[in-house]
C-alpha positions in Angstrom: 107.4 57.2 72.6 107.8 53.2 71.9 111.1 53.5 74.6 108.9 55.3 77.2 106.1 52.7 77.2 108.6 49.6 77.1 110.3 51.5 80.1 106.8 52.1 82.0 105.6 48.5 80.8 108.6 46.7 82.8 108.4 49.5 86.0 105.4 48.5 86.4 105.2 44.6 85.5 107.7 44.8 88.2 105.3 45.9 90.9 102.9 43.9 89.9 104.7 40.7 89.9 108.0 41.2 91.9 106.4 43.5 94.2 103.1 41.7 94.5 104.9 37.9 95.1 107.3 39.4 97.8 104.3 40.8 99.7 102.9 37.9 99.5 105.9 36.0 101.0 106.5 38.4 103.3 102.9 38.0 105.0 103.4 34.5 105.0 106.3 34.4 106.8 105.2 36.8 109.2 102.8 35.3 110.2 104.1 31.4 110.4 106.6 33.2 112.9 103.7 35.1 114.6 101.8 31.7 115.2 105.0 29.3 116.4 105.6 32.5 118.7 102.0 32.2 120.3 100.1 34.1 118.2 96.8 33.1 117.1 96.2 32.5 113.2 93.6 35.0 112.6 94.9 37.4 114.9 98.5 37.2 113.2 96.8 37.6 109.7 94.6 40.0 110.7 98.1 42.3 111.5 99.6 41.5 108.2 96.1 43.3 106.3 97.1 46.7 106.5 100.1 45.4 104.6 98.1 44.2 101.9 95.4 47.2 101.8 98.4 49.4 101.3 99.9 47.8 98.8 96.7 47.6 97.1 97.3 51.4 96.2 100.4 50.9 94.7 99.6 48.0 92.8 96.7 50.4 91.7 99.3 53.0 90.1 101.0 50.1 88.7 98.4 48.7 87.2 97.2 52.2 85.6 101.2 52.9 84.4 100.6 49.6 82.8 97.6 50.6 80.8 98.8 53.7 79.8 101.5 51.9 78.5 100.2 49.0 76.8 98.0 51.2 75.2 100.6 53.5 74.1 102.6 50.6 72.4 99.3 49.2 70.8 98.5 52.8 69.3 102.3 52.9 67.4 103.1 49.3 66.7 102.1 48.7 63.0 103.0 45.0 62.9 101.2 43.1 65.9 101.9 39.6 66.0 100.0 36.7 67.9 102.5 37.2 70.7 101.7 40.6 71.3 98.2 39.9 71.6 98.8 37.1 74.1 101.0 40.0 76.0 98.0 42.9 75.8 95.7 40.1 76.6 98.1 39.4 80.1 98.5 42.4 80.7 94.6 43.4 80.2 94.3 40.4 82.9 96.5 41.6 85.6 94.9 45.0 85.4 91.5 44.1 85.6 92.5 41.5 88.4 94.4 44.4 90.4 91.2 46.3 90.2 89.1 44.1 91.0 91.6 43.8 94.2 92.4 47.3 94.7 89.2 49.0 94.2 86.5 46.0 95.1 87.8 43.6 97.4 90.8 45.4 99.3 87.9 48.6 101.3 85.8 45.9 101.9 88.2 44.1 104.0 89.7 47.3 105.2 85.9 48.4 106.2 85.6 44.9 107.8 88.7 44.7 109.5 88.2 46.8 112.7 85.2 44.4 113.7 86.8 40.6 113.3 88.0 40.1 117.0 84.8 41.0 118.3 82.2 40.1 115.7 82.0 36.5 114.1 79.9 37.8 111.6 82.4 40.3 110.1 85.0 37.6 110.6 83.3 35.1 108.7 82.8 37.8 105.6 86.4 38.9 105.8 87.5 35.3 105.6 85.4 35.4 102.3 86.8 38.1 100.8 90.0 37.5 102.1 89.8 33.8 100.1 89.0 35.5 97.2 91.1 38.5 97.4 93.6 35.5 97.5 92.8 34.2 94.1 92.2 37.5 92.9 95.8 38.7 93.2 97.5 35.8 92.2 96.2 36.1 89.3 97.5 39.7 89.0 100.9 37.8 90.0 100.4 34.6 87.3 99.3 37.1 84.5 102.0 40.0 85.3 104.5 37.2 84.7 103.2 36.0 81.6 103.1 39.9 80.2 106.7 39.7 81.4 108.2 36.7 79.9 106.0 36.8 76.0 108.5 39.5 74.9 111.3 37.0 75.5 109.1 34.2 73.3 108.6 36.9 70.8 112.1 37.3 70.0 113.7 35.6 66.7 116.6 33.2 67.0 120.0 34.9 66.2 122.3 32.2 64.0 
């Protein structure tokens, strides 16, 4: 059981950091190519969303694999150490912040998105969310990272 959850753990740390950081780079480069091509700002970001709302699912499953297997290591390790607790309390982080993205912020924009060209009310509110959807998931990013790397802080020295 401890192999599965370490296996799950990285699978979906992965996602939720490599996955999440390269959709992120990918949206900002498509769009900085979109605008020097002609394109307006908000018209090339607004594009790139659907990118972002998809994702959102996946990082979802992720962020559910995750629990599932933090929890699973938590249940059958008998000797917890302050650096596991620092790596349940990352991982605890970037779940809750992938929620919060994938179930709260990510169907409002979606809901909001068909109205921006025409309405500047809905723009304005997607800008919102879309400012804090943008804090939101980098801190799934920041703490999927830290969850990643404590295992490698955790490990004795080797003379």
């Amino acid at each position: 059981m401890h192999k599965l959850a370490a296996i799950l753990r990285l699978i979906s740390l992965a996602i939720l950091f490599g996955g999440s950081a390269s959709i992120v780079f990918a949206a900002i480069v498509l769009v900085k190519t979109a605008v020097a091509a002609g394109v307006g700002q908000a018209e090339a970001a607004a594009a790139n969303a659907p990118i972002f709302i998809h994702f959102a699912k996946v990082a979802l499953g992720a962020a559910i694999a995750l629990l599932a297997a933090e929890a699973m290591d938590f249940a059958t390790k008998s000797n917890k150490t302050k650096k596991d607790y620092i790596r349940y309390g990352a991982s605890f982080a970037s779940i809750a912040a992938t929620m919060v993205f994938s179930l709260g912020l990510t169907p409002m924009m979606a809901e909001l998105l068909p109205a921006i060209a025409n309405n500047p009310t809905a723009h304005e509110d997607f800008h919102k969310l879309h400012e804090l959807s943008r804090m939101v998931f980098g801190g799934t990013i920041l703490f999927a990272l830290i969850s990643l790397l404590m295992p490698v802080f955790s490990c004795e020295a080797k003379s």
